[in-house]
N, C-alpha and C positions, 0 to 999 in steps of 0.2 A: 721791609728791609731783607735781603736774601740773608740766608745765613752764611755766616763768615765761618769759616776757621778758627776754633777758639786760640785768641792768640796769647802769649806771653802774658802780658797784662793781666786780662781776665781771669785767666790762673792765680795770680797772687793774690786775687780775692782782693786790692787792695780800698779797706775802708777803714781810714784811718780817724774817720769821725764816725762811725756808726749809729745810724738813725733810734733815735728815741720812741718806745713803744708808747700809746697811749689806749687807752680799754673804748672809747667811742669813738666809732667810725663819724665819718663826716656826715651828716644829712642825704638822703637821695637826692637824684635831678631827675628832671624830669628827659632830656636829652641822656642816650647811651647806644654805647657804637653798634651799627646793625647786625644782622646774624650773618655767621660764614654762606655761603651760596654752595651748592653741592654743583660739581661739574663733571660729574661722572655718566652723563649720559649723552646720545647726539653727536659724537666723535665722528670725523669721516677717517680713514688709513688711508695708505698708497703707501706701496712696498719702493724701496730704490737700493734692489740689489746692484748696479752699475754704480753706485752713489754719484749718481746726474743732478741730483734735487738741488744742491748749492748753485751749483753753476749755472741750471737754467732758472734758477729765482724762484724756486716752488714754495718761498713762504707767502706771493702772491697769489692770490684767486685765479687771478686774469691770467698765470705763465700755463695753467697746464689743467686740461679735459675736465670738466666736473665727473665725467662717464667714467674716467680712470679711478679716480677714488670707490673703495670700499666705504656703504653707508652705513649706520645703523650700529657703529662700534660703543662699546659698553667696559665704563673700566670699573677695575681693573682689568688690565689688557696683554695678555703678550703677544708677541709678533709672528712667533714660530710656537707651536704648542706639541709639535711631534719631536724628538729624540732620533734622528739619524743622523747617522755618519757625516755626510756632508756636509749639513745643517748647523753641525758643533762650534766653525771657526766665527759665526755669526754674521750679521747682514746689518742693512740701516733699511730705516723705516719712516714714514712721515705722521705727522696725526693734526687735524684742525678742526677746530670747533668752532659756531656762531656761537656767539654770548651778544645777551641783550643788556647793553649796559645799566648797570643798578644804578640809583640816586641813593644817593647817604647825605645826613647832616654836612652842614657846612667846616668845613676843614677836615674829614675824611679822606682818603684814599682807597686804594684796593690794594692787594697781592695777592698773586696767583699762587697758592702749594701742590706741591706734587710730593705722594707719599715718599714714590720712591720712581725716579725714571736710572734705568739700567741698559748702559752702562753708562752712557755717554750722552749729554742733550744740548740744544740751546734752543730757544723760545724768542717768540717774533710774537708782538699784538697790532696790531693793521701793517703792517707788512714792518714793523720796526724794530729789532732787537730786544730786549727785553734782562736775558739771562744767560748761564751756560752752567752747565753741570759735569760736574767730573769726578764726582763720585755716585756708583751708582747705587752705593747701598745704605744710603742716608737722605733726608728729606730736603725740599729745596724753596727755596721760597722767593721769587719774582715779583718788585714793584713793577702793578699794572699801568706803566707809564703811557700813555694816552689811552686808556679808557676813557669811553666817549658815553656821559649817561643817557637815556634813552633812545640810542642806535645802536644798530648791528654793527657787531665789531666779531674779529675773527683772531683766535689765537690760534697760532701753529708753533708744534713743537718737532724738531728731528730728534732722531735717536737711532745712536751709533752704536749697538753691541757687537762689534768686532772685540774679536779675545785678542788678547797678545800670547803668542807661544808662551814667552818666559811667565807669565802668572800660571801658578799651581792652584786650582782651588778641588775642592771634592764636592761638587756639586755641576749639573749640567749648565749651560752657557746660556740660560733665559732672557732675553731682553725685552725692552716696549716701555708703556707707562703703566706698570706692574702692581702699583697700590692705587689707592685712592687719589682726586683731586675738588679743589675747592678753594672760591674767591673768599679772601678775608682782607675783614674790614683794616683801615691802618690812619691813627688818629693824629695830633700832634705830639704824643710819647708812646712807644711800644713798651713792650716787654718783648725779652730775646732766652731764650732757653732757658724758661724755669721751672722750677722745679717744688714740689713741698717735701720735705726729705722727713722721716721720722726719728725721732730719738726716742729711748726709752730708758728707766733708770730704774731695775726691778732687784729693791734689796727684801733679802729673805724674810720673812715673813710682816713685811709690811706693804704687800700689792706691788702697783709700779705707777708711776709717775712720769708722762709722756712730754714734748712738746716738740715743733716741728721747725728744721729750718728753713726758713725760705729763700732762693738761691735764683738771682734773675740776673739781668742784664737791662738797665732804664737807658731808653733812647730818646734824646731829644731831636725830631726832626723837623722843627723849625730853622729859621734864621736869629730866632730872638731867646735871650734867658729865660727859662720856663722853674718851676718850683713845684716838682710834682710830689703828691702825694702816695701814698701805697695803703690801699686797703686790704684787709686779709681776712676770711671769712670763712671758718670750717665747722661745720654741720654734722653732727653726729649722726650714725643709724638709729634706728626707734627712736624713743621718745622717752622724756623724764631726763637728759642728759643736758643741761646749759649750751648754747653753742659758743663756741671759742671769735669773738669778735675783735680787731686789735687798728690802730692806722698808725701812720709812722708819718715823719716826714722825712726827705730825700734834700739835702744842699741842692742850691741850684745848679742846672746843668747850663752850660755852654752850647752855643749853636751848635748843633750836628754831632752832640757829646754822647758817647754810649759809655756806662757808667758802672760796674757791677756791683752789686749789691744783696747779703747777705747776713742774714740777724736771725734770732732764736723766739718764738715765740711759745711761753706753757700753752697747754692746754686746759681748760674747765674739764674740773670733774674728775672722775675715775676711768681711766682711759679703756674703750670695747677694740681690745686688740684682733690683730687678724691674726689670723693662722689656718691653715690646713682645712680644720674639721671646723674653725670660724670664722670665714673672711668675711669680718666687718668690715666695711668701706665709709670712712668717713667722706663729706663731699666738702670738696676744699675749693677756693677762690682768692687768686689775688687779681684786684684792678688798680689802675692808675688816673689819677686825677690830678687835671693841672685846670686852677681856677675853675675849682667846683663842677666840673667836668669830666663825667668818664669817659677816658679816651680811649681805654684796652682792657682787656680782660681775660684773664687764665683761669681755668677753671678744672680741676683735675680727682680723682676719687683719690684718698691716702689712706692709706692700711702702715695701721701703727704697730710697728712690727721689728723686733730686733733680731737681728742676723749677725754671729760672734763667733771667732776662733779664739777659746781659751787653750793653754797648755796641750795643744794640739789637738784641740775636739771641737765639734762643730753644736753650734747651740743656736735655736728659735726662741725666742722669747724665756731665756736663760733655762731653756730645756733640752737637754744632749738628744740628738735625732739620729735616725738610720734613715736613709732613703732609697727608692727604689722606684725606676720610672721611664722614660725609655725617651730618646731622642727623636725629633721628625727634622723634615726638610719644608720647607716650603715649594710642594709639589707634588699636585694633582694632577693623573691622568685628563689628556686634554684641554688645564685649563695654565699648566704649565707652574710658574712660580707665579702667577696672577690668582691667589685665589679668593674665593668670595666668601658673603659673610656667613653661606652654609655651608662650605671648605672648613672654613676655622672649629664653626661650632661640631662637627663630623670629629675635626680633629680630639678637642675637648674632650665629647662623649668617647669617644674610642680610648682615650688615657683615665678616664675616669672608670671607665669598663673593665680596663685591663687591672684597675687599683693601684694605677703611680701616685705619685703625690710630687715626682719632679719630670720637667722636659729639659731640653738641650739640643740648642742648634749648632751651625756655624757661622751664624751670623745673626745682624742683632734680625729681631721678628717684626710685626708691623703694630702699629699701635693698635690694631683692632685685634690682632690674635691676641697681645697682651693682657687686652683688658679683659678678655673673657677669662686666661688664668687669673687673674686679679681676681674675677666676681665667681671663679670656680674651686679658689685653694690650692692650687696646682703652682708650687714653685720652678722658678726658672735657672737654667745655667746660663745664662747671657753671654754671650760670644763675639768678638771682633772679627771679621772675616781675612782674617789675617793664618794663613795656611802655608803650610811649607816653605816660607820667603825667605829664607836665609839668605839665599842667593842673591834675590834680588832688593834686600834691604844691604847690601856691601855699598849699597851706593847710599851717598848722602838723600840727596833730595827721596829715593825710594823709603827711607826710612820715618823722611818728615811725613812722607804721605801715610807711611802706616799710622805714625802718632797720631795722624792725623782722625784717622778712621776708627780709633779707639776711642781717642775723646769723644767724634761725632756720634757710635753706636752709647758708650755711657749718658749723655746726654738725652740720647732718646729713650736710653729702658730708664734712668733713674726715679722717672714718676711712679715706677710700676710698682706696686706690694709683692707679687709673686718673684720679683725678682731676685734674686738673692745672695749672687756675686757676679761681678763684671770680669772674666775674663778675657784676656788681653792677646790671646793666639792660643792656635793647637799646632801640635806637631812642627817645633824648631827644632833645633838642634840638640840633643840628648847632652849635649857638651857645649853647654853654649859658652862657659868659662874660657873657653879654648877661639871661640870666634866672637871677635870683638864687637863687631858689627850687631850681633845677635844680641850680647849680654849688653850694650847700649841702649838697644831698644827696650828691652826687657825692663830693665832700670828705672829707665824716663818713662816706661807707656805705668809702672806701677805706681809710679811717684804721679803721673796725672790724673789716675783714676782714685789714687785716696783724697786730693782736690777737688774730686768734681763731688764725690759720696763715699764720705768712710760709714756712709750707714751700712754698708755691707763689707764682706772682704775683697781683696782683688787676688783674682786668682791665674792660673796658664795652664793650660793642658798639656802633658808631656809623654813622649814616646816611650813605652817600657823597657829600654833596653837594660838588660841587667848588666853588671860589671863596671858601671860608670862608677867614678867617688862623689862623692858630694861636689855639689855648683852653687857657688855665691849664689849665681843668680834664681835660683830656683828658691832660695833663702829668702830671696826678697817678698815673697808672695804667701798670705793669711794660709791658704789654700791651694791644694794641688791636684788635679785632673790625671788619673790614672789614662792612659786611653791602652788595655791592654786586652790583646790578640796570642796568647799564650797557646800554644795548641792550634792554632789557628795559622799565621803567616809564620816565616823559618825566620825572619829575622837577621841580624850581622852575622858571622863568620865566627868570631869571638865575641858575639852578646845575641847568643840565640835563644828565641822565643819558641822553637818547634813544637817544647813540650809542655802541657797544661800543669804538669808537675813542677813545673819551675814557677809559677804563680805565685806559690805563699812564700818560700822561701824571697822572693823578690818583694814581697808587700813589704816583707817580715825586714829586709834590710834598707828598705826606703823609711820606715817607723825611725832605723837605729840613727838614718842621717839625717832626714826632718823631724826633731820630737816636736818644735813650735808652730808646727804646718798642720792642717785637717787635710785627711785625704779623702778621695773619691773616686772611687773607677768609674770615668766619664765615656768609656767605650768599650764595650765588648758583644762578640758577634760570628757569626758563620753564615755564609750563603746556603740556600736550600734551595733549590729548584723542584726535584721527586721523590717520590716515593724509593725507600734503598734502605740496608744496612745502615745501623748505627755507626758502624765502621769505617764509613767510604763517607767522603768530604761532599757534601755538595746535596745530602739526602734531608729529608724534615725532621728521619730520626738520631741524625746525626747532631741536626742543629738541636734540638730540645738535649740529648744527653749534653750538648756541649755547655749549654745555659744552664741546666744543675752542677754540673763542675763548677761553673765559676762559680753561680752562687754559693756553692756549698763552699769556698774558699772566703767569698765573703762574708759572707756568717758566721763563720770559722774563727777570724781576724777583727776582733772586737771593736777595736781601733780604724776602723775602716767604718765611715761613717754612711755611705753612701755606695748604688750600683745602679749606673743609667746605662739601658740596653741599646745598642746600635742595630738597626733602629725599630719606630712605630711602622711607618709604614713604607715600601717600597718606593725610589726614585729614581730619576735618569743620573745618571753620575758623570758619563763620560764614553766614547765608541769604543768597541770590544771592551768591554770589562769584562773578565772574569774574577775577580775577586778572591784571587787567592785560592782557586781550586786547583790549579796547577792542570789541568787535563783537558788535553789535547783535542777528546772527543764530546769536549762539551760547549753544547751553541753556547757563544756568545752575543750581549747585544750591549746596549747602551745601560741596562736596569740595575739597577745595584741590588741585591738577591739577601742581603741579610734579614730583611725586617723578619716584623710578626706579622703584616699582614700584606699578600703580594697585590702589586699594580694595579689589579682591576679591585680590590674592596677585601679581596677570601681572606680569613686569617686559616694562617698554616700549625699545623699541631701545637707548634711553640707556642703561641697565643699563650694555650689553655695552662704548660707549665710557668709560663712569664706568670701568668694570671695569679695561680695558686702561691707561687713559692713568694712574691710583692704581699698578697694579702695573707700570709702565715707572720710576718713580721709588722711588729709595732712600729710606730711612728716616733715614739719618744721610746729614747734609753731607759 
């Protein structure tokens, strides 16, 4: 079943009988649906800068050269891997693969998933439609309608990453079929975006008391009334701990009925929480069973973990934290926004080296880089890739699509333990009380995201302008994202950021208008290209004095819970950037020059004071 839109419905959670727990799971069978099929290798490309591919029918074999195709392609994939001027407005591209069709039990299917195809796709399996993708930074999922078992069969997919002028994003314009892909199995009941969510209940001096909720969607894809079951199966680390076993039953569904469904389950025992310095990972499992038959199966790691804004302070497992840790992109020289599984772990090691304990993107990340924070301790700022859109969220239908993209990024990080709030956009409007269009969305994108997981807060990153008054809407939200450039960019006219001294005195009046809010500075930064004066913008000793300023400001500001650096490591952003050095006589390229460590791998001075001044400070308050 491709993923939908979560619509209306599914939001309201509505289960107004709520299925009854039982402690024995149903018997095994000896029948269970087969394993996913990796299809990440054997790809052919063929570029269609002219975009001709539609029109002469190139999801056929027979319409065009086997000799034109590029062989031997390996995904994750991007299209264009170089950063030039040209190159930024984006192009379209083709990609097809042989698939030897699999045999499954009787009443199986297939669909096809793609991590992530960016920006724009639709999918053909023996030359027949299949799908279409319209968001490119959320996962997609294609019934393999004539898959043929034991023949060669042929999926081809296009992909349109042309940018539109009016979208703002702060990242380079990467397209292709950029994350992973792989055939899964599809029985006669799915499950649709779920999830095992943690709870925790940690009253002072008697331990804590965990249990989990579990948050799906049951799909009946028969023609006939089905009566499925839900098993649910969560495995502790080590050993000497009970494992938590439960089954429920589900009202019957109606043909073609997708159904949502949501209940609490304790857990056995004394719960091995995650955190930081211990990510325990519990291994969790929900299946479905209709007439003693498993027909689907989720299976996901859960770190029992509570993430809380009390009276405006941020608290891990009811212990007040400071954090400190630095932001990446997903983008590596050469291999573009496509990276692999020794990309991530590079990534990993290089935040664990520097002593973060948090990252932050602008958008959400891929399930493999997650899961390595999950099994690494390294918490996440989870981001909507929702940037600058004021403008073009004025429009109706523009605004459903951000909601859109909110809910679909929450949905994919909420499995994750390192996750730790769902932010909903960066940099809107400093005054969004004032445009309507802005505090609408802001509203509705916070009210969807305490729906989909209040196991965390929802939070928004916002532009430091000083001299604003207090915003409803900025009230609405657990959590608040400093992203401040203080000393750094000049800022408005009448709410200038020029000077680094204006910093505290700003922190200090954002405390007096959120006291029910945690803060965090979600950005701060200076480009560095050479060797120069601490003085003069743009040198490595400029940028190291610039990151003890800040820190020493957040250190300073007790109440300031958190300081994630912009950024880990150097990306393409966009042609000529200079980043706020203002001068005239300095090359510009495509790089965005903040990080700690540049393009090709070097880490720049900073590194070493990012390094010291993170590891001088405690994790817990």
């Amino acid at each position: 079943m491709p993923h939908a839109l979560l619509t209306t419905f599914a939001l309201t959670f509505a289960l107004s009988a709520a299925p009854a727990l039982a402690q024995a799971p149903a018997p095994a069978e000896p029948v269970q649906p087969p394993e996913p099929i990796p299809l990440n290798s054997g790809w052919e490309f063929k570029p269609d800068p002219g975009d001709i591919g539609q029109a002469q029918a190139w999801q056929r074999r027979e319409s065009t050269d086997p000799a034109s195709w590029n062989q031997g392609i390996t995904l994750p994939h991007a299209i264009e891997t170089r950063s030039l001027s040209h190159l930024f407005g984006g192009s379209v591209g083709w990609y097809r693969l042989k698939i030897d069709g699999p045999t499954a039990p009787g009443g199986f299917a297939w669909s096809v998933h793609f991590g992530q195809i960016r920006r724009n796709g639709q999918a053909w399996l023996n030359g027949q439609a299949i799908g279409i993708a319209a968001d490119g930074y959320s996962a997609q999922d294609f019934i393999a309608k004539g898959l043929v078992p034991g023949q060669a069969n042929e999926l081809v997919v296009r992909v349109d990453f042309r940018r539109s002028a009016k979208l703002r994003e702060g990242w380079w314009n990467w397209g292709g079929l950029i994350r992973t892909a792989e055939l899964r199995p599809l029985g006669s009941a799915a499950l649709q975006d779920t999830a095992i969510l943690p709870r925790l209940d940690c009253a002072k001096g008697s331990g804590c008391k965990a249990s989990v909720v579990v948050d799906t969607v049951v799909e009946n894809r028969t023609s006939d009334f089905i009566s499925p079951a839900l098993i649910v199966d969560l495995a502790p680390p080590g050993e000497g701990i009970e494992p938590t076993q439960v089954s429920i039953n589900v009202a019957p569904l109606r043909p073609r009925e997708r159904r949502p469904v949501r209940f609490t389950v304790p857990v056995t025992g004394t719960p091995k929480l995650w955190a930081p310095e211990h990510p325990n990972l519990y291994k969790g499992s929900v299946s479905v069973r209709v007439a003693g038959r498993t027909e689907a199966v989720y299976d996901q790691k859960v770190g029992l973990r509570s993430v809380q804004v009390r009276r405006g302070r941020l608290f891990l497992n009811g212990r007040g934290v400071r954090l400190r840790g630095a932001s990446i992109q997903e983008d590596v020289k050469g291999h573009g926004a496509a990276l692999t599984d020794e990309d991530n772990t590079r990534i990993v090691t290089q935040l664990k080296d520097l002593g973060a304990d948090i990252t932050r993107a602008h958008y959400g990340l891929s399930d493999e880089l997650l899961s390595k924070f999950d099994e690494a301790g390294i918490l996440v700022w989870s981001q909507a890739p929702i940037y600058h859109r004021d403008a073009l969220m004025r429009q109706e239908p523009e605004r459903a699509r951000a909601l859109a993209q909110v809910r679909r990024t929450v949905i994919e990080a909420r499995r994750h333990a390192s996750v730790m709030t769902h932010s909903v956009a960066n940099e809107l409007s400093p005054r969004p009380d004032e445009v309507p269009s802005t505090k609408a969305f802001m509203l509705s994108a916070a009210k969807d995201v305490r729906a989909l997981d209040s196991s965390v807060p929802v939070s928004v990153d916002i532009l430091p302008y000083p001299g604003f008054r207090f915003q409803k809407a900025h009230a609405a939200f657990d959590l608040l994202g400093v992203n401040s450039y203080f000393g750094w960019y000049k800022g408005k006219r009448t709410h200038s950021t020029a000077s680094i001294f204006d910093f505290e005195p700003y922190l200090r009046a954002m405390r007096r208008r959120y006291r029910k809010q945690a803060m965090v500075v979600t950005e701060f930064g200076a480009e560095a290209l050479h060797e120069g004066s601490a003085g003069k913008k743009g040198t490595f000793a400029f940028q190291s004095r610039y990151i003890r300023r800040m820190l020493d400001v957040v250190d300073k500001t007790k109440f300031v819970d958190g300081a994630i650096y912009w950024t880990l490591g150097e990306f393409a952003v966009k042609p000529k950037w200079d980043g706020g050095l203002l001068d005239p006589s300095a090359a510009t390229d495509s790089i965005h020059n903040k990080a700690l460590i540049d393009y090709n791998g070097k880490r720049k001075p900073a590194w070493d004071v990012a390094h010291d001044r993170f590891k001088r400070v405690d994790l817990y308050r």
